[in-house]
C-alpha positions in Angstrom: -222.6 -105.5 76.7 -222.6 -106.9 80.0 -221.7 -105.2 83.0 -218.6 -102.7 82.3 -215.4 -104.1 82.1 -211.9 -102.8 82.9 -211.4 -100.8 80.3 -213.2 -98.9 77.1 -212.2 -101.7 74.4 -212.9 -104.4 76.5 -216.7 -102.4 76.6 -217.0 -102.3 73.2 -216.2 -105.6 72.5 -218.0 -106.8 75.4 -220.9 -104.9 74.9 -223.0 -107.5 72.7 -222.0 -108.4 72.8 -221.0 -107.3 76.1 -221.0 -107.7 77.5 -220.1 -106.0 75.7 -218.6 -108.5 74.2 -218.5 -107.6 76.7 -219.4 -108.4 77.0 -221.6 -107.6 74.3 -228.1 -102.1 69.3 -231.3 -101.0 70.2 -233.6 -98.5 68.9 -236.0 -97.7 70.2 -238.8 -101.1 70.1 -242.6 -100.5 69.0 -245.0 -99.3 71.4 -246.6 -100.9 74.0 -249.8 -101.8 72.5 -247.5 -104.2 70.1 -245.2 -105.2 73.0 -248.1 -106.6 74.5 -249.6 -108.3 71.6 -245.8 -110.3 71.1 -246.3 -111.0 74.9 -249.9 -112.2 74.4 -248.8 -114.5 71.2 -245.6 -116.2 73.2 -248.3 -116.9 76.0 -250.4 -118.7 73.4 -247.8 -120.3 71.6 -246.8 -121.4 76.0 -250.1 -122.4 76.0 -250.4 -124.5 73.0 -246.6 -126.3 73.8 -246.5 -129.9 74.1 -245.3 -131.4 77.3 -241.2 -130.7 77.2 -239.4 -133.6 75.9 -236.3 -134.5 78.0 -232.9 -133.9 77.9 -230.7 -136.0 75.7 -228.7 -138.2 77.4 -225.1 -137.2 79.1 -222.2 -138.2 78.1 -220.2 -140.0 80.4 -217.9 -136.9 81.4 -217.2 -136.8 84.8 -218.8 -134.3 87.0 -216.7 -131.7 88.6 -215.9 -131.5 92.2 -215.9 -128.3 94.0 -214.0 -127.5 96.7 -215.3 -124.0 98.0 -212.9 -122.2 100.0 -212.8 -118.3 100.7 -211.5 -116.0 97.8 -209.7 -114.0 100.7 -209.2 -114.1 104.2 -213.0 -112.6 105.5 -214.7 -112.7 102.8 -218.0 -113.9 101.6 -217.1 -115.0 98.4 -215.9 -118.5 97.7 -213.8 -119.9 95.3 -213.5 -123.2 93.9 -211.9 -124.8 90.8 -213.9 -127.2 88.3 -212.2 -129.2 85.5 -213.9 -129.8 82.3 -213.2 -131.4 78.7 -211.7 -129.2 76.6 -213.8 -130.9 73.9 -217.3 -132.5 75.2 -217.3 -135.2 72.4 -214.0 -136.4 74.3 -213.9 -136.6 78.0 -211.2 -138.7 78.2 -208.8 -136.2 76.4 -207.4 -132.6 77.6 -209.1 -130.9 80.4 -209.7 -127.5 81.3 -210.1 -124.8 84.2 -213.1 -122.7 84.8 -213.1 -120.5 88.0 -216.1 -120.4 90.0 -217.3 -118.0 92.5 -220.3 -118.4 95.2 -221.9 -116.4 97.4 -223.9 -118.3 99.9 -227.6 -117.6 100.5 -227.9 -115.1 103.4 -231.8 -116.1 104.5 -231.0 -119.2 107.2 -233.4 -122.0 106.3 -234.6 -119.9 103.1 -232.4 -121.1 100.7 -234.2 -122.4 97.2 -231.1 -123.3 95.5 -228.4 -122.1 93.4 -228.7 -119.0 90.6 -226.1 -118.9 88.0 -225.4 -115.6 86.6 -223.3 -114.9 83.4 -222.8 -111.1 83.5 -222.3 -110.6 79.0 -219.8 -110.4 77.0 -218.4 -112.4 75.3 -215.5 -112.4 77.8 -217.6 -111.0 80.8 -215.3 -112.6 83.9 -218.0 -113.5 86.4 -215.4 -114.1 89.4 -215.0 -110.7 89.0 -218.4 -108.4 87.7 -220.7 -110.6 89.7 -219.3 -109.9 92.7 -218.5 -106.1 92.0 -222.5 -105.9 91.2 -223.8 -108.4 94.0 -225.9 -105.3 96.2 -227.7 -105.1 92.6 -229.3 -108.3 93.0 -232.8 -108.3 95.0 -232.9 -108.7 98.6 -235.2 -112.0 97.8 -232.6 -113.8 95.5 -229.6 -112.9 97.7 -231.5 -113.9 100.8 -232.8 -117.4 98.5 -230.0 -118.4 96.1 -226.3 -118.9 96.4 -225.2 -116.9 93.8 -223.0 -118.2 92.0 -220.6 -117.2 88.8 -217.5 -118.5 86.6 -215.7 -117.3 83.7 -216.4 -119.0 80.7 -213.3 -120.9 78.8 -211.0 -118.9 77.7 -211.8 -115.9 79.8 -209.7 -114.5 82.5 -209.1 -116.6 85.4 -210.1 -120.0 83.8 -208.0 -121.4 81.0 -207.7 -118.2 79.0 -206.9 -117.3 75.4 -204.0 -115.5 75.3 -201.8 -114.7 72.4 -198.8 -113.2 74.2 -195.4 -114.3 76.0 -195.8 -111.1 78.1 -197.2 -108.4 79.7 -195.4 -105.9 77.9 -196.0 -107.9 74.1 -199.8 -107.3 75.3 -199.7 -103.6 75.9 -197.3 -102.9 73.1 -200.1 -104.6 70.6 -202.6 -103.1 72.5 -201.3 -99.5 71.8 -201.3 -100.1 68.0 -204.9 -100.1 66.8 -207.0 -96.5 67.2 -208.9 -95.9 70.5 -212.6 -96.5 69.4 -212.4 -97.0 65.5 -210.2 -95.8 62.3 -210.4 -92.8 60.8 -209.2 -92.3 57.3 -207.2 -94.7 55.2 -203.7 -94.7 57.0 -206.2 -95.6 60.5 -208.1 -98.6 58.7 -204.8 -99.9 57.2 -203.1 -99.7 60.8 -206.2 -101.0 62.5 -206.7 -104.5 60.4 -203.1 -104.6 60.3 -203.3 -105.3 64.4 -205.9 -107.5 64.2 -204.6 -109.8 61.0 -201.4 -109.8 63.7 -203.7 -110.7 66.7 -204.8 -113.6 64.7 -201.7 -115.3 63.7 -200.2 -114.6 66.8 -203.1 -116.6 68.7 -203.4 -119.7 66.0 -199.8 -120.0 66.7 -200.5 -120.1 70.7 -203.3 -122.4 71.0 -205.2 -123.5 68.2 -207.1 -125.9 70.0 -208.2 -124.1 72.4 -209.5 -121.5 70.0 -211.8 -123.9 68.2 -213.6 -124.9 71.7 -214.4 -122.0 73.4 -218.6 -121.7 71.6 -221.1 -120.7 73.2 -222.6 -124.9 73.0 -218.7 -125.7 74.8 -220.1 -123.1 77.8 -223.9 -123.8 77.7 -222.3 -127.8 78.0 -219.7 -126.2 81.0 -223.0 -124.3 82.8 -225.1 -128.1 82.9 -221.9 -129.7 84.3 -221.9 -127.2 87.0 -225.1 -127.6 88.2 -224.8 -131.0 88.3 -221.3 -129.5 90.7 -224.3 -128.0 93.2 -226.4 -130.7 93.2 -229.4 -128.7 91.8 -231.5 -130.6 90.0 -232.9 -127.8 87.3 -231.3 -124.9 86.3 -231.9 -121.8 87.8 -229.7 -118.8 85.5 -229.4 -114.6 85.2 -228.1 -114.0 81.7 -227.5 -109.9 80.6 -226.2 -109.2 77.3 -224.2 -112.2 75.4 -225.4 -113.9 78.4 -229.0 -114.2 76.6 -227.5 -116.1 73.4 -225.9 -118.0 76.4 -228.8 -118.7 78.4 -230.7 -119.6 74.8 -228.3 -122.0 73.9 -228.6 -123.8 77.0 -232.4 -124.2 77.3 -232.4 -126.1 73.2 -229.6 -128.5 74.4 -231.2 -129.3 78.1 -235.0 -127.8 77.8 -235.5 -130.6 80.5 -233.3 -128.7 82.8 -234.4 -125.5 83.3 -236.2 -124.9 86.3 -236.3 -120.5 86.2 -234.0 -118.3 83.0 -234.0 -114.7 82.9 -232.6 -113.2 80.2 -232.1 -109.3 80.2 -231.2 -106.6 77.0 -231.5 -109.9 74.5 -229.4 -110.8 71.3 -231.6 -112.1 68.7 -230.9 -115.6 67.8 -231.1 -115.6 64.3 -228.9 -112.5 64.5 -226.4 -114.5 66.4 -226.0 -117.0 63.7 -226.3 -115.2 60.8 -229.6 -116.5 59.4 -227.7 -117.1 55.9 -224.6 -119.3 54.6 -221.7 -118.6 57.1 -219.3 -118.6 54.4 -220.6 -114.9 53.0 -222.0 -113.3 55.6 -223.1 -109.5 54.5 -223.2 -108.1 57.5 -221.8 -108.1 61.0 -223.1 -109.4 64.1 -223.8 -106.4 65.5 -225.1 -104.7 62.7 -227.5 -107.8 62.6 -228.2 -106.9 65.9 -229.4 -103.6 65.0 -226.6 -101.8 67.7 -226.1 -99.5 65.8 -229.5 -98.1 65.4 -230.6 -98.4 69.2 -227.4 -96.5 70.2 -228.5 -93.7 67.9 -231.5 -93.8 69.3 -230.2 -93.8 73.3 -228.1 -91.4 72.4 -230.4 -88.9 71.2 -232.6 -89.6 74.1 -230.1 -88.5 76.3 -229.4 -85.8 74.5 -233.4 -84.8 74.9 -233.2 -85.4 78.6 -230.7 -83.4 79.1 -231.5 -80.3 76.5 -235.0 -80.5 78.8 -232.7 -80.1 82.2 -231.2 -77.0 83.3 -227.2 -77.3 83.2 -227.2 -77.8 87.5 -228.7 -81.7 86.2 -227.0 -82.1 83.0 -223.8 -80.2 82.4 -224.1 -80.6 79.0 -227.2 -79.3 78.7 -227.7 -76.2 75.9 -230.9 -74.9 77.3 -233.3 -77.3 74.7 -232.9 -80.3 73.0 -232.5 -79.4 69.4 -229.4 -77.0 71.0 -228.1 -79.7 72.7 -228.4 -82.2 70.0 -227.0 -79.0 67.7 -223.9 -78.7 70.2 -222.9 -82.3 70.1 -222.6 -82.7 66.5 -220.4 -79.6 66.7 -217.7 -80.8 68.9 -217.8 -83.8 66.8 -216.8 -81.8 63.8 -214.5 -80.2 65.7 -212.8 -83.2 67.7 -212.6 -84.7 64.1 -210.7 -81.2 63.1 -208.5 -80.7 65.9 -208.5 -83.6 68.9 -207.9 -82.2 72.7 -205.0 -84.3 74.0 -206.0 -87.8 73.0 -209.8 -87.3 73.0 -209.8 -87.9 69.1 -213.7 -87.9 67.5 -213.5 -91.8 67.5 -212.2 -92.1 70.9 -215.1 -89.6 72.1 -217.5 -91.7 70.3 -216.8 -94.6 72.2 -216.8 -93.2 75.3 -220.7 -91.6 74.5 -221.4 -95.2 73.7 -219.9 -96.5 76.6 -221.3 -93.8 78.6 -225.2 -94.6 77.7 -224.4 -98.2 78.9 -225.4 -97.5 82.6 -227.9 -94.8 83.6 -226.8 -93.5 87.3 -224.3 -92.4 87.7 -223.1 -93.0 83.8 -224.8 -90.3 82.5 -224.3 -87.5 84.4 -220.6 -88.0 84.7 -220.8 -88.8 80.7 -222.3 -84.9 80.8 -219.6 -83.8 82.4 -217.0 -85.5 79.7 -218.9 -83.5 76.7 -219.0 -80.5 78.4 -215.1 -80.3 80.0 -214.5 -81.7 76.1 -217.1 -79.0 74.4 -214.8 -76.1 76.6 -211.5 -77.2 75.3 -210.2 -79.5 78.2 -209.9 -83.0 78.4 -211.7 -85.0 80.9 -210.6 -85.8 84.1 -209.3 -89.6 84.4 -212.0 -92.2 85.2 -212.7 -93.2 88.9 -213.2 -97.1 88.9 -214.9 -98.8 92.1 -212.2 -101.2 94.0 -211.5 -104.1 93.6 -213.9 -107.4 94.8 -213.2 -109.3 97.3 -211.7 -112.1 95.3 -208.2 -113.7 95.3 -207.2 -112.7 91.4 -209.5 -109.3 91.2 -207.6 -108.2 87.6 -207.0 -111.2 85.0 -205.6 -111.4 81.5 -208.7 -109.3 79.7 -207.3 -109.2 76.3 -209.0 -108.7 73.3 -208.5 -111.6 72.0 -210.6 -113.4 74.6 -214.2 -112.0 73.5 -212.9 -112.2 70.0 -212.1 -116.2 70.3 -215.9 -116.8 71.4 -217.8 -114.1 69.3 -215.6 -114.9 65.9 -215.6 -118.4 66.2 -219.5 -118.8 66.9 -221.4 -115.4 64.9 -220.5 -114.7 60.7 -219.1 -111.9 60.0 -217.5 -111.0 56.8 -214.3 -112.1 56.2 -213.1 -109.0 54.1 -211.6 -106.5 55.9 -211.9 -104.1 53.1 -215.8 -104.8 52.9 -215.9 -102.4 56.5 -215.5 -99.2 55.1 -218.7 -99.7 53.3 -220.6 -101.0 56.2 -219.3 -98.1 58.1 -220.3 -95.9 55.6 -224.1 -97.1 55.3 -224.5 -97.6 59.2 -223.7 -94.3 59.4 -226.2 -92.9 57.1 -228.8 -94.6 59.2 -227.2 -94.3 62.6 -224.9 -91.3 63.0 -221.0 -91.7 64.5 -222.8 -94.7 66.3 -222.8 -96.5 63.3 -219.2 -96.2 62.3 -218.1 -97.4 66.1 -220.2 -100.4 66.0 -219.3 -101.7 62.4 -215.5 -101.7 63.2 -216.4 -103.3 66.5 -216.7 -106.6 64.6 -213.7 -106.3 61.9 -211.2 -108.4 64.0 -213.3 -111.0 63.1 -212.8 -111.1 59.5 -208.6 -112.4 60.2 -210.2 -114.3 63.1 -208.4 -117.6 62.3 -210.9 -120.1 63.8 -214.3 -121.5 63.4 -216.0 -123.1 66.3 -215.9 -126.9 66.4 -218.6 -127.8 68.0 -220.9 -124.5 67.7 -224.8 -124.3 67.9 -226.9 -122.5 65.1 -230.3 -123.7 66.4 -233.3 -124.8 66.4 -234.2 -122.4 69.3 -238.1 -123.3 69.9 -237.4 -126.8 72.1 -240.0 -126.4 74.6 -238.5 -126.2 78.4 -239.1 -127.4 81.0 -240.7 -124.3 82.7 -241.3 -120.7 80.6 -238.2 -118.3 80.3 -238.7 -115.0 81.3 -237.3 -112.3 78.4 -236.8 -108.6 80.0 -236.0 -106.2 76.9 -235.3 -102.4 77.6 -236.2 -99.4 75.2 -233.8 -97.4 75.1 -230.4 -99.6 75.0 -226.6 -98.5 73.5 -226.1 -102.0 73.0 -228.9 -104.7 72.7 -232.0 -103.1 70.9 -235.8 -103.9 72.3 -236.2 -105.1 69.0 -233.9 -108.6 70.6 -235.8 -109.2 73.3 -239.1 -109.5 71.2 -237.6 -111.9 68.9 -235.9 -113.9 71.8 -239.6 -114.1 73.3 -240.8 -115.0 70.1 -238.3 -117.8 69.0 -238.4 -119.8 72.1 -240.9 -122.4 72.5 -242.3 -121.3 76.3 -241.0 -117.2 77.4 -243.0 -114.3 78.6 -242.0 -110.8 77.2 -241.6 -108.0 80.4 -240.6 -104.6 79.2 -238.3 -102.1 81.1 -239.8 -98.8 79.2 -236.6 -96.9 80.4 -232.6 -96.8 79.6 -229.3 -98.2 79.2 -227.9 -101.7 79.0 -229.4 -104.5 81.2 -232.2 -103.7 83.7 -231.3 -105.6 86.8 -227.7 -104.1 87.4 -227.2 -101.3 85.6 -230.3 -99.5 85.7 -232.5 -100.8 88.5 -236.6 -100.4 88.4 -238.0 -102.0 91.4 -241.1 -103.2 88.9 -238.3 -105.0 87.4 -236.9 -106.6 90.4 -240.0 -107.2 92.0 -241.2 -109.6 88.9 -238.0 -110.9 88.4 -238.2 -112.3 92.4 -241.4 -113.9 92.2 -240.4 -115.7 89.4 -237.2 -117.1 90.3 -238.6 -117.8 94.2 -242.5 -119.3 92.9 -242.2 -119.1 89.2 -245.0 -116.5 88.6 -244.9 -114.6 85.5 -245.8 -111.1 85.1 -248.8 -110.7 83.0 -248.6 -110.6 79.2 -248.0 -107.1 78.1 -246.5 -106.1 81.5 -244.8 -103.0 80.8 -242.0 -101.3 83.9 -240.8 -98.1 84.0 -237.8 -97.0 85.8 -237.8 -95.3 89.5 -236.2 -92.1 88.4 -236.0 -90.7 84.6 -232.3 -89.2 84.1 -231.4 -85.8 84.8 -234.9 -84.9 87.2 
């Protein structure tokens, strides 16, 4: 995933992925000793790169003007509008809106240049996580860059996918699959039941639309944009799906990018399948390897907090082996006899979820398992208010990170071929597994294929070397990504956050991180190969 979204399906589609989608795996990577020889072998392959071949030519599309105004009365967000092609290979035909967001630099005669961010996904809105997360970013960037977001096509306050006629159409659909993933026969049959509707309601709505919102369409949307700002190189933050993003981008304009972080990585060749798209045998995310780095996070945390006394982690049952022991028995239970609407897949989710972001996600996600573990359901969610933007709560229906992710990644296009994939991820990975496998079954009624998607290559040497940051012990994304993203491009450098959750920079902040991330946007210096970070405070102590 990306950086939460509004709600717990929206995380676990976002969470590759997201992300997410959000938007959007990880177990736990190799040791240091072979992180650092991948880092040394993508500096030697940096070394040995040709001289970056330029950019292909643009097509004559018309660059988008942006009139910056403020979101809301006072604050220090802007908002502009920029119309793009709905289709690239025809400028002249339908446009389309993306919202944009910026927040100036704040260090007067400082300022470098511009620093995109996409926040993950798919279907991460950056008008509206990107804002909620700026006090995250370095001092040095804010002080630097403008910072500046959008939400991609089709996503929540640009020209979004929608597949309803209103509000109360959406949350009547929205209440008929299971929270988290089915549960017996009667659950599956309801659950693809929803999303073969989903489908045929949104081919009906927009089919055009649907076959234009890739990953290429956005990476196409981002170069347009900075053209918009007048930078003449890229400078870009992805997290999550915003890795595949950022990816895309530097193979179709390697002669563009001027500084590209990319944090908790999705494997390219995962992304695309690596294998006929018509017969896929596996899911995205299962590609990914989600499922076995959220086992893996998850019984970390469970360690961490069997080793803390309960006044640190609630849940805590004096050791680890007790604690791992006292989960798995209010699963069984919660499978035998729910509390309220806290069913065993619902629960699952929400651990998932809850791994994403370190303080104060884990403590409180303590706090869920224990209040569940004594009989009582959980007290509602607190979420922070609102940023100050002038549309702070869009359309984030599921069919937004669906369009992207199902139109661009294979997945199998039988829903009945799930139950087996749920069954063997779960031999491997625990409850884990089943919650990620069914994360991708809307895809197989998804009723669109991207028009103008990109599969690779992916080793186009860029302008200047992409900096990879992959995290141990990630729900989501596994280490395991971020190794092959450093080792598929043409010119990255590997930096490893030996710690937890999902994206370093705004979830789970290390100042080593930030530190190396700042030089390198401001000067472009590199960490060394092998650099290794840990974070400032290990959970729970």
């Amino acid at each position: 995933m990306s950086v939460p979204g509004p709600s717990t399906r929206r995380r676990r589609r976002a969470a590759v992925l997201s992300a997410a989608l959000a938007c959007s795996a990880l177990l736990t990577g190799p040791g240091a000793q072979h992180a650092a020889a991948t880092a040394a072998a993508a500096a030697a392959a940096q070394s040995a790169s040709p001289s970056p071949t330029p950019s292909p030519p643009s097509r004559p599309v018309t660059v988008p003007r942006l009139d910056w105004s403020p979101c809301k009365p006072g604050s220090p967000w802007e908002c502009a509008t920029a119309k793009v092609p709905l289709d690239h290979a025809a400028p002249a035909g339908r446009t389309i809106d993306l919202a944009v967001v910026r927040h100036q630099a704040t260090g007067p005669g400082r300022r470098i240049g511009t620093l995109f961010v996409n926040p993950g996904g798919p279907g991460g809105p950056g008008t509206i996580q990107v804002p909620q997360n700026y006090d995250a970013f370095p001092k040095a960037l804010r002080e630097r860059f403008d910072i500046v977001s959008w939400d991609p096509r089709g996503i929540g306050n640009s020209t979004a996918v929608n597949c309803f006629d209103t509000t109360e159409e959406a949350k009547t659909w929205a209440a008929r699959p299971p929270a988290g993933f089915p549960v017996g026969a009667q659950e599956r049959k309801t659950w693809i039941d929803a999303y073969e509707d989903l489908g045929r309601r949104c081919e009906k709505r927009d089919p055009d639309l649907l076959r234009h919102v890739s990953t290429a369409d956005t990476a196409r949307d981002l170069d347009l944009l900075r053209r918009s700002v007048g930078d003449p190189q890229l400078n870009y933050l992805g997290v999550s799906y915003g890795t595949i993003l950022g990816a895309t981008y530097a193979n179709l304009f390697p002669g563009n990018v001027r500084a590209m972080v990319l944090d908790s990585n999705i494997a390219p060749r995962a992304w695309t399948g690596g294998a006929p798209q018509e017969d896929p045998r596996t899911t995205t995310l299962l590609r990914m390897g989600s499922d076995r780095t959220a086992a893996a996070t998850l019984d970390r945390f469970l360690t961490l907090c069997g080793s803390a006394p309960v006044a640190r982690c609630a849940f805590s049952a004096g050791s680890p082996g007790a604690t791992r022991e006292k989960f798995d028995r209010l699963m069984q239970r919660l499978r035998e006899r729910p509390i309220g609407s806290w069913t065993y897949a619902r629960t699952v989710a929400d651990t998932v979820s809850g791994l994403y972001i370190v303080d104060p996600g884990w403590t409180a996600l303590a706090g869920r398992l224990q209040a569940l573990s004594q009989g009582r359901a959980p007290a509602p969610p607190v979420y922070p208010p609102p940023p100050p933007v002038d549309r702070p709560n869009p359309y984030l229906g599921d069919e937004q990170a669906s369009a992207v992710w199902c139109a661009d990644s294979p997945n199998p296009r039988d829903p009945a071929a799930y139950h087996g994939l749920e069954e063997d991820s779960a031999r491997r990975a625990g409850d884990a597994g089943r919650y990620w496998t069914w994360a991708a079954e809307p895809c197989a009624t998804w009723p669109a294929r991207s028009a103008s998607g990109y599969d690779g290559p992916w080793n186009t040497p860029t302008a200047r070397p992409v900096l990879v940051i992959g995290t141990r012990f990630d729900p989501s994304t596994p280490y395991t990504g971020a190794q092959a993203m450093a080792g598929e491009l043409a010119d990255a450098r590997l930096l490893t956050n030996d710690g937890y959750g999902h994206t370093a920079l705004f979830n789970n902040g290390s100042s080593c991180i930030s530190a190396y991330e700042s030089r390198y946007f401001v000067d472009g210096t590199l960490p060394p190969p092998g650099t290794v970070c840990r974070p400032d405070r290990v959970p729970f102590t």
